[in-house]
C-alpha positions in Angstrom: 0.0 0.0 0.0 1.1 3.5 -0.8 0.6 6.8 1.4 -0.2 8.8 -1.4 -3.2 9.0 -4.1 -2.6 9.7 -7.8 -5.0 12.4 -9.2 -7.0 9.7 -10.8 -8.2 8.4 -6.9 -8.4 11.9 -5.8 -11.0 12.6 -9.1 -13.3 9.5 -7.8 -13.1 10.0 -4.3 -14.5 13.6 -5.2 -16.8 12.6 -8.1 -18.5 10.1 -5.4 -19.8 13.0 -3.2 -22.3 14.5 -5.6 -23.6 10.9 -6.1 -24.0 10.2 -2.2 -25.5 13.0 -1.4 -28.1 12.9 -4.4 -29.6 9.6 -3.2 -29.6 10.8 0.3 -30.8 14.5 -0.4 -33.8 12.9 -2.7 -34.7 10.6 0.2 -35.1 13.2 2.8 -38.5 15.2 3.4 -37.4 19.4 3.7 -38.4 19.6 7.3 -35.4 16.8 7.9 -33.0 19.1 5.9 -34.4 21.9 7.7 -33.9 20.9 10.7 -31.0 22.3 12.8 -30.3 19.7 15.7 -29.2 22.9 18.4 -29.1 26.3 18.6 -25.9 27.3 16.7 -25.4 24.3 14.5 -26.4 23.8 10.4 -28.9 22.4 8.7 -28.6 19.9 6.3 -29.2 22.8 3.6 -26.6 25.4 5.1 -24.4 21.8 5.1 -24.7 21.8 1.1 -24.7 25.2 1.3 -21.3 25.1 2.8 -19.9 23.0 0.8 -20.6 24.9 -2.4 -18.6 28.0 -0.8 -16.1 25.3 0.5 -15.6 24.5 -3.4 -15.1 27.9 -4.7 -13.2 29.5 -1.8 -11.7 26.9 0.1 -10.6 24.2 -2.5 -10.9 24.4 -6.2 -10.6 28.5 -6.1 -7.4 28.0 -3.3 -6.0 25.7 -6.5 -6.7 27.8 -9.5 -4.9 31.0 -6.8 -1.8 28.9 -5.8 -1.7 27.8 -9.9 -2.0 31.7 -11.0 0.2 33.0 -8.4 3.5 33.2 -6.7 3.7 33.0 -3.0 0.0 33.1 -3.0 -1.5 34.0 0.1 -5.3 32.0 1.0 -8.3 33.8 1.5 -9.5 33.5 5.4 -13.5 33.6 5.8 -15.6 32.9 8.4 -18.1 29.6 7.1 -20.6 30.9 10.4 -20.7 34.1 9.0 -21.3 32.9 5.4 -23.9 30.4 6.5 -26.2 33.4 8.1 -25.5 35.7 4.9 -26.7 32.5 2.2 -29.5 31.5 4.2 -29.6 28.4 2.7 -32.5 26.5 5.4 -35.0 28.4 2.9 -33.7 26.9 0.1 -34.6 23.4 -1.9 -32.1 20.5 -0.8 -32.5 19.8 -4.6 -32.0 23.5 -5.9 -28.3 23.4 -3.6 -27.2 19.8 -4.5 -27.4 20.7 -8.4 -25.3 24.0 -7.8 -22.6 21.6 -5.4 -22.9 19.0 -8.0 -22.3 21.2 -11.0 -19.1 23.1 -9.1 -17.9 19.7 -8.5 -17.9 19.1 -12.2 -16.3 22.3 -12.9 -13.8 21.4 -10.1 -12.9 17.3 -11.1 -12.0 19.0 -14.6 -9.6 20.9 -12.7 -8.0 18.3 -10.9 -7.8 16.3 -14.0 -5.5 18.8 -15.5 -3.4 19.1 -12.9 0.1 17.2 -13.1 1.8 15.4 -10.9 4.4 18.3 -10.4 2.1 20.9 -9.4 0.8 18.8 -5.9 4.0 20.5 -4.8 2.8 24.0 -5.3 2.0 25.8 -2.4 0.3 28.7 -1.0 -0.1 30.7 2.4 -2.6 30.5 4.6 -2.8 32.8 7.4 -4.5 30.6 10.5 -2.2 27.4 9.5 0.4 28.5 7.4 1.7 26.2 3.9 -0.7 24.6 2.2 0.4 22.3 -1.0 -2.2 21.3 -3.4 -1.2 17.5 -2.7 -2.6 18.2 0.5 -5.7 20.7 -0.3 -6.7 17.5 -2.0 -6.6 15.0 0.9 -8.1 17.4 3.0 -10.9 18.0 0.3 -11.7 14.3 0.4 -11.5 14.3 4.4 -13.8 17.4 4.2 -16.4 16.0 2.0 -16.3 12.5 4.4 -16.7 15.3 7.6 -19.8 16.4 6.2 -21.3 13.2 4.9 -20.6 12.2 9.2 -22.8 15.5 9.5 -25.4 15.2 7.5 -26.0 11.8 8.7 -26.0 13.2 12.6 -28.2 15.4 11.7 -30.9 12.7 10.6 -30.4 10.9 13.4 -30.8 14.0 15.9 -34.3 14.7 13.9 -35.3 11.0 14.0 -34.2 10.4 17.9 -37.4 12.0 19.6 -39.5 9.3 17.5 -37.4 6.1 18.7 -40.1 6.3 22.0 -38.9 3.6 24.2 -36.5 2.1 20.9 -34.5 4.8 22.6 -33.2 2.5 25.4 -31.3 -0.1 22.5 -29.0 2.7 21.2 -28.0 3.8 25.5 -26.4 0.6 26.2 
């Protein structure tokens, strides 16, 4: 076994997101992706909703940067902040997975044309410092799995009141 992916495992590991959360998203009635499990935390829609800014700011725009620029310094932003400002618990589950899903297009085509060379390239960030593309990838990967832990919390927050006694199997 190797420690490192080639950009061909990186481009299905990303390509599978869209996929899993399509299937899940068109299972889920809107008051589930609604629902926010406490005071403070997202909805499944300000999830997808973070993820498309995730795409553009965080991961496929900190690429194309790095790419374009010398000693490229990242872009900071505060996903709490952004969350409030795109009020996404109004919108469709559906209407935010096809923007994600067609991003994530746009963004696999950019991976595809990287080269092996370039994983090296690295940029600044301000709250952790260098970031190489090789690893803007992996964490990409470990951020879509993060959410996909999320999402499926969240269900099982909304569904919890509903167990009744069922409860008592699950606080063992």
């Amino acid at each position: 076994m190797t420690d490192t992916l080639t950009i061909e495992q990186f481009v299905t590991l990303l390509r599978v997101t869209p996929a899993i959360l399509q299937r899940e998203l068109a299972a889920l009635p809107s008051e589930i992706t609604r629902f926010r499990p406490a005071p403070g935390e997202w909805s499944i829609n300000e999830v997808i909703g973070h993820m498309i800014e995730a795409e553009q700011r965080g991961f496929a725009g900190r690429i194309q940067r790095i790419l374009a620029e010398e000693q490229h310094i990242c872009q900071t932003w505060d996903p709490n902040q952004v969350a409030e400002a795109r009020g996404d618990t109004n919108k469709t589950a559906v209407a935010l997975w096809q923007t994600f899903a067609a991003l994530r297009e746009q963004s696999i085509a950019l991976v595809l044309a990287l080269q092996p060379e370039q994983l090296t390239q690295r940029g600044q960030h301000p709250a952790v410092g260098e970031l190489s593309i090789g690893a803007l990838l992996y964490e990409w990967v470990y951020h879509d799995r993060n959410h996909f832990k999320q999402i499926e919390s969240n269900i099982q927050a909304w569904f919890w009141p509903q167990l009744g006694n069922a409860q008592r199997f699950y606080e063992i």
